[in-house]
C-alpha beads as a LAMMPS data file, in Angstrom:
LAMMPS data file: protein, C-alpha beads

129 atoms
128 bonds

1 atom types
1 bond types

-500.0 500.0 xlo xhi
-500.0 500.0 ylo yhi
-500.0 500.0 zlo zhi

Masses

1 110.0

Atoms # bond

1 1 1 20.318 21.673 -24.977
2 1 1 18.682 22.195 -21.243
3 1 1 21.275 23.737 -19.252
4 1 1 22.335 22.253 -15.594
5 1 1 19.724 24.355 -13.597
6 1 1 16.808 23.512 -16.117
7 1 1 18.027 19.565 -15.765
8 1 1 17.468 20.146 -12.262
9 1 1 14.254 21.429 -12.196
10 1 1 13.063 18.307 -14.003
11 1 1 9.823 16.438 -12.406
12 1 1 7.782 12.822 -13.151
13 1 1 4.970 11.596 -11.560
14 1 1 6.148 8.844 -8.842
15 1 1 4.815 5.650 -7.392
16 1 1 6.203 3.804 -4.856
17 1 1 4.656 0.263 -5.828
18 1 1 4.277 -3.242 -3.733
19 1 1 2.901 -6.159 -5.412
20 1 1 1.987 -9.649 -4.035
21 1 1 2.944 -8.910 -0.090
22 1 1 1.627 -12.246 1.400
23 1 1 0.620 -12.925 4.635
24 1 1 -1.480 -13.943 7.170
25 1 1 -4.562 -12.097 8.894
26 1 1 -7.259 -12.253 11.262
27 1 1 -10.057 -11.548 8.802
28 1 1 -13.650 -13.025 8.661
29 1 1 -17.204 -13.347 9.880
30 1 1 -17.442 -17.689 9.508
31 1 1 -16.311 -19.436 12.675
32 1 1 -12.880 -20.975 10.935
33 1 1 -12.076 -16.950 9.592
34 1 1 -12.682 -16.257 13.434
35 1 1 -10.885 -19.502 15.054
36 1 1 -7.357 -19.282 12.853
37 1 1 -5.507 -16.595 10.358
38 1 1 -6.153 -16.952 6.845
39 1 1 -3.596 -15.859 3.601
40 1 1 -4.042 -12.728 1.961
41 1 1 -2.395 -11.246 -0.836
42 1 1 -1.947 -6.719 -0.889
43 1 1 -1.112 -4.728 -3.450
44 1 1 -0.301 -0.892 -2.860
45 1 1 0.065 1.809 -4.863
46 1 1 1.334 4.827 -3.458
47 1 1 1.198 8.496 -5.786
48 1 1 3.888 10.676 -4.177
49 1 1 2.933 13.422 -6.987
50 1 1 5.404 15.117 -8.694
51 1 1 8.843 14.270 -7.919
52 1 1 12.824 15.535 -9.345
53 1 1 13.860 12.964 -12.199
54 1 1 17.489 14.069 -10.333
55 1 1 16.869 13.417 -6.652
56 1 1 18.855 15.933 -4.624
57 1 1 21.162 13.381 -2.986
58 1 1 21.073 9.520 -2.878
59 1 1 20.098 9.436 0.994
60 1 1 16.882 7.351 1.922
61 1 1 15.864 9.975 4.769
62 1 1 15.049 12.042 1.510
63 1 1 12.396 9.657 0.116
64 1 1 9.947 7.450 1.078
65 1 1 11.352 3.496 2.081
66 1 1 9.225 1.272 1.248
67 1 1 10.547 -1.223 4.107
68 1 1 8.540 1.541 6.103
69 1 1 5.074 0.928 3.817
70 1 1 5.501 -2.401 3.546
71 1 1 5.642 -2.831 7.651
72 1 1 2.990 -0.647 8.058
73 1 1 0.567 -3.063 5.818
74 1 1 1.663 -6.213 7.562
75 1 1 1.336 -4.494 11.506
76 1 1 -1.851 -2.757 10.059
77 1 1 -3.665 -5.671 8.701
78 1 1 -2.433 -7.875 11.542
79 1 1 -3.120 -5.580 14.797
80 1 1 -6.513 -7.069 15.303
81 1 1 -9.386 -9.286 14.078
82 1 1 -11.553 -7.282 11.475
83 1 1 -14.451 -9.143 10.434
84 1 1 -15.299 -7.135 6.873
85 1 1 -12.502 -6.828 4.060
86 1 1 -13.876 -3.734 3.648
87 1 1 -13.621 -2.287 7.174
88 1 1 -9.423 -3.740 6.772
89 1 1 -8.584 -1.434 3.040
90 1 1 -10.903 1.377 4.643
91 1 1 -8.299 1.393 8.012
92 1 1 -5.014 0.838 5.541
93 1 1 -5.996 3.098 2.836
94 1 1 -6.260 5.917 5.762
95 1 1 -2.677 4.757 7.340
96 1 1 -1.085 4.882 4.193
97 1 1 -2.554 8.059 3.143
98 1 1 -1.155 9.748 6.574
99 1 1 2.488 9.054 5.390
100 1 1 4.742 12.090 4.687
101 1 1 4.826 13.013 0.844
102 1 1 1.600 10.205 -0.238
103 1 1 -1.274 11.840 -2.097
104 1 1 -2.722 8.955 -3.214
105 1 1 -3.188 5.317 -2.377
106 1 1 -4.225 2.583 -4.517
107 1 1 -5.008 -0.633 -2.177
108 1 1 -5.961 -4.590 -2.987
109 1 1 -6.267 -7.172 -0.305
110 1 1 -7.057 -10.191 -1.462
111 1 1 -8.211 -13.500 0.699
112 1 1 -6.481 -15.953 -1.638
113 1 1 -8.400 -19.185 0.160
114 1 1 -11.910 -18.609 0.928
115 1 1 -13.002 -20.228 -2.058
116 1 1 -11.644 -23.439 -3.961
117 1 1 -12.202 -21.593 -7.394
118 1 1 -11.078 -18.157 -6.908
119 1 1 -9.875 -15.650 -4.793
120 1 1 -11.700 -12.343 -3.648
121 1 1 -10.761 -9.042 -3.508
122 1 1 -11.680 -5.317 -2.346
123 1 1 -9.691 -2.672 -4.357
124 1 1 -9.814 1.294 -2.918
125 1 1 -8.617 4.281 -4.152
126 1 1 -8.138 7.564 -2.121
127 1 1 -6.389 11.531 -2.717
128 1 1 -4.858 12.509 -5.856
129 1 1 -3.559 10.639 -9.117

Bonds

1 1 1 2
2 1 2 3
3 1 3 4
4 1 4 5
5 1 5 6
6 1 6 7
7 1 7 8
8 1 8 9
9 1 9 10
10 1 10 11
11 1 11 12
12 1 12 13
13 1 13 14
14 1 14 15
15 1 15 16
16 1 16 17
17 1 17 18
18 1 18 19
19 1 19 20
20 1 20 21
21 1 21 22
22 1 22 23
23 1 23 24
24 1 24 25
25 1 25 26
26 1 26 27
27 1 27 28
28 1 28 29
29 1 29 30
30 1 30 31
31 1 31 32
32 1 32 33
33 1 33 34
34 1 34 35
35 1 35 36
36 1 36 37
37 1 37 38
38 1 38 39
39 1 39 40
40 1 40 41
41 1 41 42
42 1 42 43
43 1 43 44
44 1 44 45
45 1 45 46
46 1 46 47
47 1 47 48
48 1 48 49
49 1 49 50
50 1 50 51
51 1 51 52
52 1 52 53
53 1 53 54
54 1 54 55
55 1 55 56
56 1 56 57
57 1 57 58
58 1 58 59
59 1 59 60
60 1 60 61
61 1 61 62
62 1 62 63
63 1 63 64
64 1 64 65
65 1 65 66
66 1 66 67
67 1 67 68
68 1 68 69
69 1 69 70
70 1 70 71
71 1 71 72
72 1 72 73
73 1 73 74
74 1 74 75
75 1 75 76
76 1 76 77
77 1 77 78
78 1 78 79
79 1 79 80
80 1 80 81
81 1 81 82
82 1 82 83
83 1 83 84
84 1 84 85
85 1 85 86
86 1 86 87
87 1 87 88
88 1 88 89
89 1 89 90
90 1 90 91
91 1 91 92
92 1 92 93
93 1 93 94
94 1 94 95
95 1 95 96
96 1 96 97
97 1 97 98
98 1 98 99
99 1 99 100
100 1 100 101
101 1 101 102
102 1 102 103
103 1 103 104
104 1 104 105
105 1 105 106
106 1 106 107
107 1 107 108
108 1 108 109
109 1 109 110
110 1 110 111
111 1 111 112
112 1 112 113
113 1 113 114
114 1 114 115
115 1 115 116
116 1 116 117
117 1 117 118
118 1 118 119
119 1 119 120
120 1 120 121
121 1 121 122
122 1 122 123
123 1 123 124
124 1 124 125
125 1 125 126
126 1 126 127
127 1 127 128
128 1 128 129
């Protein structure tokens, strides 16, 4: 049997997670890309390393809230018109990896209508996992 301060001491690997955060973004090189928003779909996977399978306390100033990270992808990938998908994950993955606790950041943003028979995507990974 573990006793109380070995309980304590227990870690896990933890990921915050958001999945299918929908919205629309200034995002393109064609003229209608440039002229109107278009939907796009991110996913985000966040490694905050090892973590206590017994948190210390219940209190959210203690962890990371993911109403935070999910604002952050919405005001990130809507500040400004970015003409390459890949110049939009390059500027999120970086946000995301400056928040307190994140080693690693898994990142798809899909544009979910620039085709009639499929959506594309760009998928980056950055730090530790």
């Amino acid at each position: 049997m573990l006793s109380p301060n070995t309980m304590n001491q227990a870690t896990g690997l933890q990921t915050l997670t958001l999945t299918g955060l929908r919205f629309d973004a200034n995002l393109g090189i064609l003229a209608h890309e440039k002229n109107a928003p278009q939907p796009i779909q991110v996913d985000a996977e966040l490694s905050l390393g090892a973590q206590p399978l017994a948190p210390h306390d219940d209190d959210i100033a203690h962890v990371l809230d993911y109403r935070k990270v999910r604002q952050i992808i919405i005001d990130e990938c809507t500040a400004e018109h970015v003409n390459l998908l890949e110049s939009l994950i390059g500027k999120l993955a970086q946000r995301l990896m400056q928040l307190p606790g994140v080693c690693g950041v898994r990142v798809k943003i899909a544009k979910l209508e620039i085709f009639d028979d499929c959506e594309v995507a760009i998928r980056m990974e950055t730090g530790q996992w």
